[in-house]
MILOTI-930712 format. One record per atom (N, C-alpha, C, O): residue in three letters; x, y, z. Coordinates in pm, whole numbers, padded with zeros to 5 digits, always signed. Atoms other than C-alpha are relative to their C-alpha. Layout:
BEGIN
ALAXYZ;...
END
This chain:
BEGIN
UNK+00003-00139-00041;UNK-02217-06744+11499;UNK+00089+00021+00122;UNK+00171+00113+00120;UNK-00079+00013-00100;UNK-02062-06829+11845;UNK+00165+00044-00026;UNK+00247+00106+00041;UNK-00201+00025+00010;UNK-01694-06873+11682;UNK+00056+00137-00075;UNK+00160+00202-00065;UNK-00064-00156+00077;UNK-01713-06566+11437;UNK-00002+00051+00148;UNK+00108+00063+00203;UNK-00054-00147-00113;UNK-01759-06341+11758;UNK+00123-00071+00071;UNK+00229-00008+00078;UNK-00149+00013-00046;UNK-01494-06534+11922;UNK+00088-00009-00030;UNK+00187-00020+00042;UNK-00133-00013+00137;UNK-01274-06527+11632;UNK+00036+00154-00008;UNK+00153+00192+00005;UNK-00011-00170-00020;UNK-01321-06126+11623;UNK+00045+00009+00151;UNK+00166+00028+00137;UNK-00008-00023-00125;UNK-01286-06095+12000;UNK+00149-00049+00033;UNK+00228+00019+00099;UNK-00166+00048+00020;UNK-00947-06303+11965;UNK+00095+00077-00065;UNK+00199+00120-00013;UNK-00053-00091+00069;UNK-00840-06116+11708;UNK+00027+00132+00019;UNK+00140+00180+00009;UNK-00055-00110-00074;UNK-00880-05797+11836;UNK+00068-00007+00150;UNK+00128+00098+00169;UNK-00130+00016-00087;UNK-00674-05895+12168;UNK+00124-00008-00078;UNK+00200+00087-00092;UNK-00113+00005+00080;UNK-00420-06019+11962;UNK+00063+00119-00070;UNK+00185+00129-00084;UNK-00058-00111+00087;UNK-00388-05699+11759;UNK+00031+00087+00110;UNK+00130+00157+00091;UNK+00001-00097-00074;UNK-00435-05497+12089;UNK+00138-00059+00092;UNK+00199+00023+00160;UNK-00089+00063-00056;UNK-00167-05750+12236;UNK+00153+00040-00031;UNK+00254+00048+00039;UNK-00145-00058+00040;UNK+00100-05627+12009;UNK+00030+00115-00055;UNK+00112+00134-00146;UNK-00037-00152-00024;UNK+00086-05269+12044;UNK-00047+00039-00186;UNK+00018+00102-00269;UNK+00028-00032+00126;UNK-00091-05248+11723;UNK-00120+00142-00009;UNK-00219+00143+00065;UNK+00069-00125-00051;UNK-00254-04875+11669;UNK-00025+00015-00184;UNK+00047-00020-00277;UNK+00026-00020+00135;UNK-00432-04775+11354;UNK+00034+00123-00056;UNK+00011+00237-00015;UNK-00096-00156+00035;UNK-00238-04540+11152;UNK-00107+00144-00013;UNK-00048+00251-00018;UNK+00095-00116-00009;UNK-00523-04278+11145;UNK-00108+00025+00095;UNK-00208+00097+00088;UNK+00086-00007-00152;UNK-00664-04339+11498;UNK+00095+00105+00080;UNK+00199+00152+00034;UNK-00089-00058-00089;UNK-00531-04149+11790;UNK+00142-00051+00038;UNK+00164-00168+00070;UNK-00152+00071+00009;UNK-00135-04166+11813;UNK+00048-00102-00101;UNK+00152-00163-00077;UNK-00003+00072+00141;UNK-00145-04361+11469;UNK+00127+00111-00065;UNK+00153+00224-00022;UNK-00091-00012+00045;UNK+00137-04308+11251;UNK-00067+00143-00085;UNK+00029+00208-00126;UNK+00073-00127+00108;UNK-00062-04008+11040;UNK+00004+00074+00099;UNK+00042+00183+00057;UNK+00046-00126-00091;UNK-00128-03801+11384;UNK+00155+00092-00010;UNK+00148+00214+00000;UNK-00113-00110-00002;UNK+00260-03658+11358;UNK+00036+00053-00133;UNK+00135+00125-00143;UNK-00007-00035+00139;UNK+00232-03599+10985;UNK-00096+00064-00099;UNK-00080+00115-00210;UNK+00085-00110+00047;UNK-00087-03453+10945;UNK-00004+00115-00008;UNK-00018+00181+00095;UNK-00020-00168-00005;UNK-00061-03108+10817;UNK+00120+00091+00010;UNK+00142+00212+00002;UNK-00101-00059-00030;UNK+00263-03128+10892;UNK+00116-00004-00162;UNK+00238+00013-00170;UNK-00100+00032+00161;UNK+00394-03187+10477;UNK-00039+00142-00083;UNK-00152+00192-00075;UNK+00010-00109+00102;UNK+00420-02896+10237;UNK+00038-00064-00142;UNK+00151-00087-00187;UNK-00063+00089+00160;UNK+00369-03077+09866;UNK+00067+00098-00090;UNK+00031+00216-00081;UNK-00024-00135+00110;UNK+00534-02869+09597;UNK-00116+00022-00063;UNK-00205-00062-00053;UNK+00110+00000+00094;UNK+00290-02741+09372;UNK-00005-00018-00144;UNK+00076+00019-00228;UNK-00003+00030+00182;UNK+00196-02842+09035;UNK+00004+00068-00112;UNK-00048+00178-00132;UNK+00019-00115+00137;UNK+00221-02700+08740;UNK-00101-00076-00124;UNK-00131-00013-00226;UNK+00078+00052+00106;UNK-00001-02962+08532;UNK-00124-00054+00071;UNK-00122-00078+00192;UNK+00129+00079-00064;UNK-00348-03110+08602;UNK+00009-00128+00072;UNK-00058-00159+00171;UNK-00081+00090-00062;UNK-00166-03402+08672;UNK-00008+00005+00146;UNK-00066-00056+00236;UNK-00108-00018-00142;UNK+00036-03262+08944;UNK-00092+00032+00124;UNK-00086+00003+00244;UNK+00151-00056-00107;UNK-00319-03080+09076;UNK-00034-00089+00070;UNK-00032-00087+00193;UNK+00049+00102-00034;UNK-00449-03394+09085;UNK+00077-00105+00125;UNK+00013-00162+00214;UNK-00044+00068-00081;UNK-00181-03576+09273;UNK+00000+00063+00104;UNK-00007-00021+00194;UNK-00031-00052-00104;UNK-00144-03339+09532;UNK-00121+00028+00055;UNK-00117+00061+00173;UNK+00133-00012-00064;UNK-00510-03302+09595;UNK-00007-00129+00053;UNK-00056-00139+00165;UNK+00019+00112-00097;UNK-00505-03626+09697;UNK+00099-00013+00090;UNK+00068-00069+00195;UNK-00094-00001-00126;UNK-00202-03602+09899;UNK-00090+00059+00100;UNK-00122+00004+00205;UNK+00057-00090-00131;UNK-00377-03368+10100;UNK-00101-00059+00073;UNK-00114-00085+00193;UNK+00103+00099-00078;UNK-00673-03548+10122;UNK+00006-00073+00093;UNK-00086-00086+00174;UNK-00012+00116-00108;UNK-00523-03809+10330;UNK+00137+00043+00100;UNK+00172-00022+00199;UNK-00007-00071-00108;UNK-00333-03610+10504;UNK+00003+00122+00042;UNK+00052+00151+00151;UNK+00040-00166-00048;UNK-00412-03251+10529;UNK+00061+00103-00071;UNK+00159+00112-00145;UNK-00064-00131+00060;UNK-00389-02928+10451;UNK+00154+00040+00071;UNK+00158+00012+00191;UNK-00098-00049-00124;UNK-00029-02788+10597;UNK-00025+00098+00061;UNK-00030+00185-00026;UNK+00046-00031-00053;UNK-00131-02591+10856;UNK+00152+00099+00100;UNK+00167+00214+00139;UNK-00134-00037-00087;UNK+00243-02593+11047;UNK+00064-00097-00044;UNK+00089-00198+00022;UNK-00093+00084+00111;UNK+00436-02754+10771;UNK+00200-00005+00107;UNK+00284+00080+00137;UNK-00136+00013-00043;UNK+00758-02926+10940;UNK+00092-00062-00128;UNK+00215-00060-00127;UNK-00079+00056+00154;UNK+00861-03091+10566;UNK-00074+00025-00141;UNK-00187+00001-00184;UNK+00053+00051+00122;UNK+00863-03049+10247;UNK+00027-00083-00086;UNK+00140-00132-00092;UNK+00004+00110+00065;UNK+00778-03278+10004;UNK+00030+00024-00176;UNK-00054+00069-00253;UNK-00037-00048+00145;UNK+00951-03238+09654;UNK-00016-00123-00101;UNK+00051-00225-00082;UNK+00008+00078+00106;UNK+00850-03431+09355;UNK+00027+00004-00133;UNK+00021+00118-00181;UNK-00007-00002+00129;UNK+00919-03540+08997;UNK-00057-00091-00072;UNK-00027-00209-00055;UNK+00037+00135+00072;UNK+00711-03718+08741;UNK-00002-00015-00140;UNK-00003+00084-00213;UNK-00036+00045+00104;UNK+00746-03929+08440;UNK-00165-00070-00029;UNK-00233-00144+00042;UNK+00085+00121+00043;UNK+00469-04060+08227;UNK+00041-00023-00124;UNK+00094+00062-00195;UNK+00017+00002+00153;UNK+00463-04233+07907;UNK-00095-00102-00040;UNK-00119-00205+00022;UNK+00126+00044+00077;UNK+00195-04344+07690;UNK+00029-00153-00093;UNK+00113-00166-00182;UNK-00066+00132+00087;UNK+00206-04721+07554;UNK-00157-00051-00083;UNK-00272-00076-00046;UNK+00122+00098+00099;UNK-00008-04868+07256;UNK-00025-00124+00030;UNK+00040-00221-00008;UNK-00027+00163-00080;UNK-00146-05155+07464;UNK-00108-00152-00118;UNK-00091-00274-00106;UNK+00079+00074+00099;UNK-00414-05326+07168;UNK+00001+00089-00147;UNK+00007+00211-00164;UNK+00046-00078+00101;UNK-00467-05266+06827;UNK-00105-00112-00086;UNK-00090-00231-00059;UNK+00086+00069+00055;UNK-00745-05414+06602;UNK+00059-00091-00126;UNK+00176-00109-00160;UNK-00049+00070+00163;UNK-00741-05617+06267;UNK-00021+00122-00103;UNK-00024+00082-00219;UNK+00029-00139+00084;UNK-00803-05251+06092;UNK+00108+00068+00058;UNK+00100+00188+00032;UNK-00088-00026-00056;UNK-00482-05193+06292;UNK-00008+00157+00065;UNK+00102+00210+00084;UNK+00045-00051-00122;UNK-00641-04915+06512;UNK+00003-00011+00163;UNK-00073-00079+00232;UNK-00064+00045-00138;UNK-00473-04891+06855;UNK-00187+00026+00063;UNK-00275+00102+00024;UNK+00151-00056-00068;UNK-00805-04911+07095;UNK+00020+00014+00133;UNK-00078+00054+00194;UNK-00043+00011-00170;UNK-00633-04931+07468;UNK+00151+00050+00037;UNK+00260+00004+00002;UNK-00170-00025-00007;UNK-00340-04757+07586;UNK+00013-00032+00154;UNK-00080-00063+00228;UNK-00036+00025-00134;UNK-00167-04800+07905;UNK+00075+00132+00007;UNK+00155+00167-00080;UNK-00111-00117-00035;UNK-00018-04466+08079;UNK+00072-00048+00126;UNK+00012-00065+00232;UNK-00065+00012-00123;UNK+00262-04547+08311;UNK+00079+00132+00104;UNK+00146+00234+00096;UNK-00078-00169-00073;UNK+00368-04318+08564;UNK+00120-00023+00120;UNK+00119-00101+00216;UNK-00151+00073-00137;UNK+00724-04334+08786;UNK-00017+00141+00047;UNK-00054+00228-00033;UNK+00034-00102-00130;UNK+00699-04062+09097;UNK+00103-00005+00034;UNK+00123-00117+00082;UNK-00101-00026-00098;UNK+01013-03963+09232;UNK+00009+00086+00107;UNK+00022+00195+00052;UNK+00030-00077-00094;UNK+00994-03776+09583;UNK+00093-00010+00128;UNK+00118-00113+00189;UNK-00072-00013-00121;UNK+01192-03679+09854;UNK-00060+00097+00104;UNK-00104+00209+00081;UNK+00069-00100-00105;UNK+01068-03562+10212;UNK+00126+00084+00075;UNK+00219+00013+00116;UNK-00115-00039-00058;UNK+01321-03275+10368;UNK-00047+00116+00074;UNK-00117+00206+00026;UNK+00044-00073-00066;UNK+01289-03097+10672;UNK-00058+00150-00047;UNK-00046+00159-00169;UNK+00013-00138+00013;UNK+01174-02720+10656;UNK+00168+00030+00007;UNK+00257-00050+00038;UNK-00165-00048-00036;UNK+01517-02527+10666;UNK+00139-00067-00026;UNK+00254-00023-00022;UNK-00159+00102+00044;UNK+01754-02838+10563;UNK+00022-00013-00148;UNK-00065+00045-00213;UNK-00061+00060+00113;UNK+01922-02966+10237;UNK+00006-00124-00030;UNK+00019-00155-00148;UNK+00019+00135+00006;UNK+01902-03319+10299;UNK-00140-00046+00010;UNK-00222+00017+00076;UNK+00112+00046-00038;UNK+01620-03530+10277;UNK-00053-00091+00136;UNK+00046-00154+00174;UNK-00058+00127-00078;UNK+01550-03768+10547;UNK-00117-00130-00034;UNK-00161-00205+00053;UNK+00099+00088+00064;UNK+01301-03992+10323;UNK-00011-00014-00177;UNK-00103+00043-00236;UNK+00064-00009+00107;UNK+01302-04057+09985;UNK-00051-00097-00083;UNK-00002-00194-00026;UNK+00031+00133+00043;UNK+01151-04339+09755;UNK-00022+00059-00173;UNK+00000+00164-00232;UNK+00069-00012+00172;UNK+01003-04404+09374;UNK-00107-00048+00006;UNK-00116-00160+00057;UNK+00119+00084+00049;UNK+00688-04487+09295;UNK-00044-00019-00131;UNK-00032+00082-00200;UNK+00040+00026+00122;UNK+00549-04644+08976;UNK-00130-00092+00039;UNK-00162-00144+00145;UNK+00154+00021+00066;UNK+00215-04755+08846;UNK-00013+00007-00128;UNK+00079+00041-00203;UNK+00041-00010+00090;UNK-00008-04785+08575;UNK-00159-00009-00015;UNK-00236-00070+00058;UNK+00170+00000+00034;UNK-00364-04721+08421;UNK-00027-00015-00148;UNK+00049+00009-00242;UNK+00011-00008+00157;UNK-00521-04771+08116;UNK-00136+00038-00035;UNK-00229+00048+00045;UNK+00133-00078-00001;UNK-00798-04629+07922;UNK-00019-00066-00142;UNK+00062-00117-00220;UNK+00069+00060+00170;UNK-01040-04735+07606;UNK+00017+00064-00103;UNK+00052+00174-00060;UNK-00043-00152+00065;UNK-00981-04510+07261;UNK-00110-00081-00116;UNK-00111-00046-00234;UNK+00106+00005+00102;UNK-01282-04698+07091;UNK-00123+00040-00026;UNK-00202-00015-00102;UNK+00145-00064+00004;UNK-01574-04454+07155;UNK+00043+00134-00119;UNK+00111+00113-00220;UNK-00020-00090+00093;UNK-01560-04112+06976;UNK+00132+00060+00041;UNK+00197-00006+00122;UNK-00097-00083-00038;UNK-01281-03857+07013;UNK-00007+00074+00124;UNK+00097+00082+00189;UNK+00036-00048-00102;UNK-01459-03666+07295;UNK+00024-00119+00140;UNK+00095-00109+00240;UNK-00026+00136-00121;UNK-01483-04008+07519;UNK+00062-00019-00007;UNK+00080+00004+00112;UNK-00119+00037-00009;UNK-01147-04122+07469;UNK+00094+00150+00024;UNK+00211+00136+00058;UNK-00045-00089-00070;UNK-01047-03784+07551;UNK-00028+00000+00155;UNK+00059-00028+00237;UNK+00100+00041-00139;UNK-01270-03800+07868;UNK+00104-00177+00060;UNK+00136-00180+00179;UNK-00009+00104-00073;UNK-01131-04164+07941;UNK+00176-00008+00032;UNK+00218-00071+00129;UNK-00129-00043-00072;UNK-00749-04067+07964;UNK-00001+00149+00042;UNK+00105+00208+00059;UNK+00006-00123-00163;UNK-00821-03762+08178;UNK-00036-00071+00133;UNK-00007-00046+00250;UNK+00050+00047-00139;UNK-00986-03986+08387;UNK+00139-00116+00067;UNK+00190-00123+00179;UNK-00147+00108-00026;UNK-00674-04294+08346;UNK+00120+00098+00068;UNK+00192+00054+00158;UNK-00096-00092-00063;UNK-00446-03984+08430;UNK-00032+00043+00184;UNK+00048+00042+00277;UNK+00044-00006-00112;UNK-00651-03903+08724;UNK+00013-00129+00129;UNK+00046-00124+00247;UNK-00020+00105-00120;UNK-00658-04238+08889;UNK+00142-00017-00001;UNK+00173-00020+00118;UNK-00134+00021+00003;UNK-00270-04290+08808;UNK+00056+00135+00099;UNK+00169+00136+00148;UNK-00068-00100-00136;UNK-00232-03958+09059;UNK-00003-00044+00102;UNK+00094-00046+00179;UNK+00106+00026-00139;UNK-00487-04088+09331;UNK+00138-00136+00009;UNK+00236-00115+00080;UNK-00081+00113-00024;UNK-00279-04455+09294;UNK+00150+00075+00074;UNK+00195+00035+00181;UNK-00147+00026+00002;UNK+00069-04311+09299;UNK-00007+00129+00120;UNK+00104+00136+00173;UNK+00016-00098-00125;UNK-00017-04016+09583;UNK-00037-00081+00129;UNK+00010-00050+00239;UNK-00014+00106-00111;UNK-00151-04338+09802;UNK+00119-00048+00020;UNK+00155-00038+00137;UNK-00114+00052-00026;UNK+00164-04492+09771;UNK+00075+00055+00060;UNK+00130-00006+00151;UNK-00090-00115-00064;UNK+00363-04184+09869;UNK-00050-00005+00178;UNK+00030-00032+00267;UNK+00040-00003-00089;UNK+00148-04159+10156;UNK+00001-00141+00092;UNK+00006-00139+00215;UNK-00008+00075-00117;UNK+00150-04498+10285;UNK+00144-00049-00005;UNK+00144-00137+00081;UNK-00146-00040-00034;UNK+00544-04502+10272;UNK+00045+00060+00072;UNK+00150+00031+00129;UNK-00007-00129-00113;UNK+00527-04203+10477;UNK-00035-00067+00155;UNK+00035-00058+00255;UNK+00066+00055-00076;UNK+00300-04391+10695;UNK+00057-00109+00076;UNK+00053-00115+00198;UNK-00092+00077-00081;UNK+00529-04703+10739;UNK+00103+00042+00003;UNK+00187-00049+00005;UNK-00150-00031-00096;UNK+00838-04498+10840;UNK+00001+00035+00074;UNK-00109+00074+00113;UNK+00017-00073-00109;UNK+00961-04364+11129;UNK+00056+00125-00038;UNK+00179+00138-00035;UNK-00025-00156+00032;UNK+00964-03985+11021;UNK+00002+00047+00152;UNK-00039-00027+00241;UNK+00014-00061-00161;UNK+00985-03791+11350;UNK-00054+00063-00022;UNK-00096+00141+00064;
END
């Protein structure tokens, strides 16, 4: 018991030693970017979805200094099929293209790709395998809207 607390107690010097600040503590890499992104808006449930979670983690814009323009790709892959040759698992992949650009400019001064993937079951009825890629679509936003965000997070955006 002795060494865990002095293993923690080490550890946090060490982290506090090299100017290490948690990106969503005070002066953390999120405090100059909260509130400050304008996502485009969606036009598909999808897009709802991804950008609700953008926000989530970092805010509503409030006094939007960038916006954030996106484009996405999914496509649907037959990932199993049975001995009755019935696909039962698909995989949806999704590639995110996004660029962050001031309010008022033409250039970006951030942009990246993101890709992922989810997959969903298609061996219950029609209703549940409807239900289980709404939901595979859903987490493939939440995934690929974290990513955006912690990209954001390790740059130096001003």
């Amino acid at each position: 018991m002795w060494w865990s607390r002095r293993g923690l107690i080490l550890s946090a010097l060490a982290l506090a030693g090299c100017g290490f600040t948690p990106a969503y503590g005070p002066g953390g890499a999120a405090d100059g970017l909260r509130g400050a992104i304008r996502v485009a808006d969606p036009d598909t449930e999808f897009g709802f979805d991804f950008v609700t979670r953008f926000e989530e983690r970092l805010g509503l814009p409030d006094a939007p200094r960038y916006a954030l323009n996106w484009v996405l790709t999914t496509q649907e892959r037959e990932l199993a099929i049975d001995d009755e040759n019935t696909i039962t698992r698909f995989n949806i992949e999704g590639r995110l293209a996004w660029s962050l650009i001031p309010m008022g400019a033409d250039e970006p001064v951030l942009t990246g790709v993101e890709t992922s993937f989810t997959s969903y079951s298609a061996t219950g009825s029609t209703i549940s395998t409807l239900e289980s890629e709404q939901d595979a679509e859903q987490r493939l936003a939440v995934i690929l809207a974290d990513a955006v965000v912690a990209r954001l997070l390790a740059s130096d955006v001003p």
